[in-house]
C-alpha positions as a printed Julia matrix, in Angstrom:
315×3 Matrix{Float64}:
  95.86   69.97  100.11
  96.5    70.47  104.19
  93.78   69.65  106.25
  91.36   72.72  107.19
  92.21   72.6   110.81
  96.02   72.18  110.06
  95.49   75.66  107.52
  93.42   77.11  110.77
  96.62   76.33  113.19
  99.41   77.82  110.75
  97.18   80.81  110.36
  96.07   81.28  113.93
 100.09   81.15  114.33
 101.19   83.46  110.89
  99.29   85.94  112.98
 100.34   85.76  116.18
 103.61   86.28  114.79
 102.31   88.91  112.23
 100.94   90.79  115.32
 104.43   92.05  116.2
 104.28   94.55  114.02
 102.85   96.67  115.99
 105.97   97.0   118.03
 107.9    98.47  114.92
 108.21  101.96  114.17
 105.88  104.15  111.78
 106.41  104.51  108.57
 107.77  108.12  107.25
 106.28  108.53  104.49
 108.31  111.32  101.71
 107.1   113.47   98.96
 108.67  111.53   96.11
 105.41  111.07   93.45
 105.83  106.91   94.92
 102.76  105.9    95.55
 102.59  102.34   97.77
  98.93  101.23   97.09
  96.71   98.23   98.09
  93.2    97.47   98.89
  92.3    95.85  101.92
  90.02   94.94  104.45
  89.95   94.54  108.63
  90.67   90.48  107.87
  94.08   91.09  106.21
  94.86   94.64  108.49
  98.3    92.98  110.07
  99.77   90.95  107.36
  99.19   94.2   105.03
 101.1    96.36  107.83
 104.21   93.49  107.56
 103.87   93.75  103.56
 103.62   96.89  103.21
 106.28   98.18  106.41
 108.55   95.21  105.13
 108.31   96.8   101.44
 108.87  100.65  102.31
 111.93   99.58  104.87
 114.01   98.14  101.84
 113.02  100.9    98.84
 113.31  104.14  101.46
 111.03  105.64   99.34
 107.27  106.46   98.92
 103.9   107.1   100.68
 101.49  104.79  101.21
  97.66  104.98   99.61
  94.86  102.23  100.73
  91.12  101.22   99.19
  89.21   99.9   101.83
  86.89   96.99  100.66
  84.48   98.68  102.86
  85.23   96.36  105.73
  87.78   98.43  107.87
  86.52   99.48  111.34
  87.3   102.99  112.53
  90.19  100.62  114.67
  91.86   99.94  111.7
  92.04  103.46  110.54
  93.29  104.87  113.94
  95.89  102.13  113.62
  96.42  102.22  109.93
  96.99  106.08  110.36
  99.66  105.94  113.05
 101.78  103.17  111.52
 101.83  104.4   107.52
 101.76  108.16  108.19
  98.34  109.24  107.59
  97.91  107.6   104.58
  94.89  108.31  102.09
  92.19  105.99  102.53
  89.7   105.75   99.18
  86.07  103.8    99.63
  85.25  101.51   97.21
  82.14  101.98   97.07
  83.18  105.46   95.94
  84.87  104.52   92.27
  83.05  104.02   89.55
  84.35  101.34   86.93
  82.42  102.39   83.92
  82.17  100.29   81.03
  84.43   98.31   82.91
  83.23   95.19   85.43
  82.6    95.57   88.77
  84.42   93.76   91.69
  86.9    91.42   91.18
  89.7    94.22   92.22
  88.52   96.11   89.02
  88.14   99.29   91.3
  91.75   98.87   92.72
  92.78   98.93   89.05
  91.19  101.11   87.93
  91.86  103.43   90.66
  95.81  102.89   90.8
  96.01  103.88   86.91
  93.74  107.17   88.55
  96.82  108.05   90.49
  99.55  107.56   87.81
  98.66  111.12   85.99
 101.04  112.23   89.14
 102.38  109.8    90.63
 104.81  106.09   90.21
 102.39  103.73   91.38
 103.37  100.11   92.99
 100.63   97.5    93.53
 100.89   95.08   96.85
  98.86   92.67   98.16
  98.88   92.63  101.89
 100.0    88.46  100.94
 103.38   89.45  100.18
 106.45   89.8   102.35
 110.05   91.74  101.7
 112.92   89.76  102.47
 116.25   91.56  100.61
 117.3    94.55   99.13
 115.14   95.73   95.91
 117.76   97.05   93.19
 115.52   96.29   90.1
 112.46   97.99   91.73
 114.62  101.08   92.57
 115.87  101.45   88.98
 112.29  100.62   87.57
 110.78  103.83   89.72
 113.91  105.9    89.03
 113.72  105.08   85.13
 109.77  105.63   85.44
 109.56  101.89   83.58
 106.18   99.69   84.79
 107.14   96.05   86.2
 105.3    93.16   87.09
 105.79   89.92   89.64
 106.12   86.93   86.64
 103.01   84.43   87.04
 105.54   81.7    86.47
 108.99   81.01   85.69
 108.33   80.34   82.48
 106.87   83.42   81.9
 110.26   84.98   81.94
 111.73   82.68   79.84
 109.57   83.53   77.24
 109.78   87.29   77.98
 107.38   89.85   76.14
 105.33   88.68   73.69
 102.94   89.71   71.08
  99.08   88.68   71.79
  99.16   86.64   68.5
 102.29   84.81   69.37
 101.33   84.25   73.43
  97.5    83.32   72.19
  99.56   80.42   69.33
 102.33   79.79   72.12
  99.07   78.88   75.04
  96.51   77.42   72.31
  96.76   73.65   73.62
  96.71   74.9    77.12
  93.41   73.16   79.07
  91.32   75.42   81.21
  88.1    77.55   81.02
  88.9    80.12   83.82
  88.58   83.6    82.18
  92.26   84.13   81.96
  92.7    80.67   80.04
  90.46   81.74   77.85
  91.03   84.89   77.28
  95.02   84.12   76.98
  94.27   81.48   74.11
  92.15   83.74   72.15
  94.56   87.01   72.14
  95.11   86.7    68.26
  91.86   87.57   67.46
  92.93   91.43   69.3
  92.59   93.79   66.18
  96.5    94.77   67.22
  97.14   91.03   67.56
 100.43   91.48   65.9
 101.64   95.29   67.27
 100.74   94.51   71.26
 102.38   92.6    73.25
 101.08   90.3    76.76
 103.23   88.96   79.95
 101.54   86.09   81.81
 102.42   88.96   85.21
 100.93   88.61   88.7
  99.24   91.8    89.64
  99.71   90.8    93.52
 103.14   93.03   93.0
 103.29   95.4    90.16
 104.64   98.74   89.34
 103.03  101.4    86.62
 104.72  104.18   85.24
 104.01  108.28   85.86
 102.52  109.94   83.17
  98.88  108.66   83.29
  97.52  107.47   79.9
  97.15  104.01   80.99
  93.76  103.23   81.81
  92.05  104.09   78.34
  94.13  101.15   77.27
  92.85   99.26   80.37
  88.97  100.59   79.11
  89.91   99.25   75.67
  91.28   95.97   76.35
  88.26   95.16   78.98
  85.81   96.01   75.95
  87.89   94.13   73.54
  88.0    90.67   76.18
  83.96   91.12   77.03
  82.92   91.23   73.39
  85.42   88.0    72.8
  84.29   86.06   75.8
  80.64   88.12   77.22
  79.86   90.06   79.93
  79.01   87.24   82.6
  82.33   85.58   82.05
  84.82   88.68   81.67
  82.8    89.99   85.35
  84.26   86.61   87.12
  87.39   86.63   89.34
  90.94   86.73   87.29
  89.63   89.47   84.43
  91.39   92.46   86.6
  94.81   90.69   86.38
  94.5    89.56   82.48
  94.15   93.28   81.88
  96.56   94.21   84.18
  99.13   91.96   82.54
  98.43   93.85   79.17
  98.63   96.94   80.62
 101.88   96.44   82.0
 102.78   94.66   78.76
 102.04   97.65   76.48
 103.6   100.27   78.5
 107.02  101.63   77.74
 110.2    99.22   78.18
 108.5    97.39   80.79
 110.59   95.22   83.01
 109.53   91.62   83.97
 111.12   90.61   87.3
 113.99   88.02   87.65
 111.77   85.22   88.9
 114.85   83.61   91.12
 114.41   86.92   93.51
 110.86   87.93   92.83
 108.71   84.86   93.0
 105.19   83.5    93.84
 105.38   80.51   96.45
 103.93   77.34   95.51
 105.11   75.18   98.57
 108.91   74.99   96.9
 112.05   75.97   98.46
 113.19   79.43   98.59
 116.03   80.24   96.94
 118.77   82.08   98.59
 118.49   85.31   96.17
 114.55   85.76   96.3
 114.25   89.05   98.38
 110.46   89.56   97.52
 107.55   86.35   98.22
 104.22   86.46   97.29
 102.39   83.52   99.3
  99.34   82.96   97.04
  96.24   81.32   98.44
  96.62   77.8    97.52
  99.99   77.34   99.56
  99.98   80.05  102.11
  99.62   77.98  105.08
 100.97   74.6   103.35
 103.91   74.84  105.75
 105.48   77.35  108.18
 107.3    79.25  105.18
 104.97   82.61  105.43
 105.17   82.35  109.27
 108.91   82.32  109.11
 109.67   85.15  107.01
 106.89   86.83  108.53
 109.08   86.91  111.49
 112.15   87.44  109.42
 110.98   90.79  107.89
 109.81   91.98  111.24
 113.27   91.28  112.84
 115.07   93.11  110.25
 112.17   96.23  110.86
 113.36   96.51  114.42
 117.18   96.28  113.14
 119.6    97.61  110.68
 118.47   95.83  107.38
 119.98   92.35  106.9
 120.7    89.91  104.25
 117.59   87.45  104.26
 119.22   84.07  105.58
 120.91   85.87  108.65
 117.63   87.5   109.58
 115.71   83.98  108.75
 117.96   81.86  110.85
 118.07   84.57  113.59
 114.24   84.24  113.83
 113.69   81.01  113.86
C-alpha cells in the first residue's frame, strides 16, 4: 500500500491535470434513446467530466443523465450544464428503493433500470477513463444487448454461468464480504439451474431498452436478503452482486474482452485496452491514472488518436 501522503501527492497532481478539461469543448448531446448515466458528487465533479467527455468523444453517440449524491453545489451544476449539454440532474434523496436497500448506489440502480423503459442505458463511474475506439460497445447499443466491465480476467474465461454452477465453481473461495457470500451460496436461488451470474463490475455497464429489468433486480435483492439478512445484504457491494445478475439474465448479454476493457490493479496496460477503470485500491499507486488522464484530454482537443500516440505525446 503507498504511503497516505504519497496517495495525497498523485492525487493533488491527477487533478491538476484532470482540471484541463475545462478547456475542451461541450459535449453535444443527440436524440438517440443513449442514455450516459452516473451518480456523483462535487468531490469527483472533474474526473467525471474526463470520464464521461473521454467516453461520449469515442461512441459519438448519446446524452448524458447524472444523480447527484446530494453533494453538488449550484457551481457544479452551472458547470456540469455547460460542458454535457444540459443534462438531467435526478436527487437522490428523491428515489425511493422500496423493498430494496438503501445507499450503497442502490438508488443509481435502481434508477438507471427506471430509464431503460425508453432508453439504452450505460453506467460510468466518474473513475474511469476512455483511451481507444469502442467497437464492441457500439454494436452492444446498436444490437440493444446489455454488457458489463469483467470483475476479473478470469471471469471471462469462464464466461456465463448458471448460479448453481458459479455458487459450486466459487464454494472454496475465502471471504465474508456480502458478494463472497452471496456468490458461494447462488445454488440455493429457486432458478439455481435456469439463471445464469457474471462476476461483472458495475463501474462500466450497459442495459438494454425495453425496461423489464428491475422486477428482476426487486426479486433477486429479496431472494439475497432472505439468504444472507437484511443488515448484511444493506452493506457496500450488494448493488453490484445484483447488478451482475441483472446483466447476466438479460438477453445475449455480452461480457467485455478483458485485454481492452479492464479494471487496473497496478499492472501494465496492454496496448489494446481502450477503456480503464482505476478502482480505489490502486488509483494513485503510480502515475498510470494521471497519464491517461492527460492522454484522453489530448485526444479531446484533437482528432481522435490511437492510445499509445496520444500517451507518449502527453507525457
Amino acid at each position: 500500500m503507498i504511503s497516505r501522503f504519497l496517495k495525497w501527492v498523485r492525487q493533488a497532481e491527477h487533478y491538476h491535470v484532470a482540471r484541463q478539461v475545462l478547456r475542451t469543448p461541450p459535449i453535444c448531446p443527440t436524440d438517440d434513446r443513449l442514455v450516459l448515466f452516473s451518480m456523483i458528487g462535487t468531490k469527483v465533479v472533474l474526473p467525471y467530466l474526463v470520464a464521461v467527455k473521454s467516453l461520449h468523444s469515442r461512441l459519438g453517440l448519446g446524452r448524458v443523465v447524472i444523480l447527484d449524491d446530494g453533494t453538488l453545489t449550484a457551481r457544479d451544476r452551472r458547470l456540469l450544464s455547460h460542458h454535457l449539454g444540459k443534462p438531467a440532474v435526478y436527487r437522490l434523496d428523491e428515489v425511493r428503493t422500496g423493498d430494496c436497500p438503501r445507499g450503497g448506489c442502490w438508488e443509481r440502480l435502481l434508477t438507471l433500470l427506471d430509464l431503460t423503459r425508453d432508453d439504452y442505458v450505460i453506467q460510468l463511474d466518474s473513475d474511469t477513463v476512455t483511451i481507444g475506439d469502442l467497437p464492441e460497445i457500439k454494436q452492444a447499443v446498436g444490437a440493444n444487448r446489455s454488457f458489463t466491465l469483467l470483475g476479473e480476467k478470469s471471469a471471462g474465461d469462464k464466461g456465463l454461468m448458471t448460479l448453481a454452477a458459479f455458487s459450486a465453481a466459487y464454494r472454496t473461495e475465502a471471504g465474508n464480504h456480502v458478494q463472497q457470500v452471496v456468490e458461494r451460496n447462488l445454488d440455493r436461488h429457486p432458478e439455481a439451474e435456469s439463471r445464469f451470474y457474471v462476476r461483472g463490475c458495475a463501474g462500466f455497464a450497459g442495459f438494454a431498452r425495453g425496461g423489464g429489468m428491475k422486477p428482476a433486480a426487486e426479486a433477486f435483492s429479496h431472494f439475497a436478503e432472505t439468504l444472507v439478512g437484511r443488515d448484511k445484504w444493506a452493506s457496500w457491494g450488494s448493488e453490484q452482486v445484483t447488478s451482475n445478475y441483472v446483466v447476466a439474465n438479460s438477453a445475449a448479454p455480452l461480457l467485455l474482452p478483458y485485454a481492452k476493457y479492464r479494471n487496473y490493479w497496478g499492472d501494465t496496460v496492454p496496448r489494446e485496452a481502450c477503456f480503464l477503470h482505476f478502482v480505489g485500491t490502486y488509483r494513485y499507486a503510480g502515475t498510470t491514472y494521471r497519464d491517461y488522464t492527460a492522454a484522453a484530454l489530448k485526444a479531446l482537443r484533437s482528432p481522435p488518436a490511437c492510445c499509445d500516440g496520444a500517451l507518449q505525446a502527453a507525457q
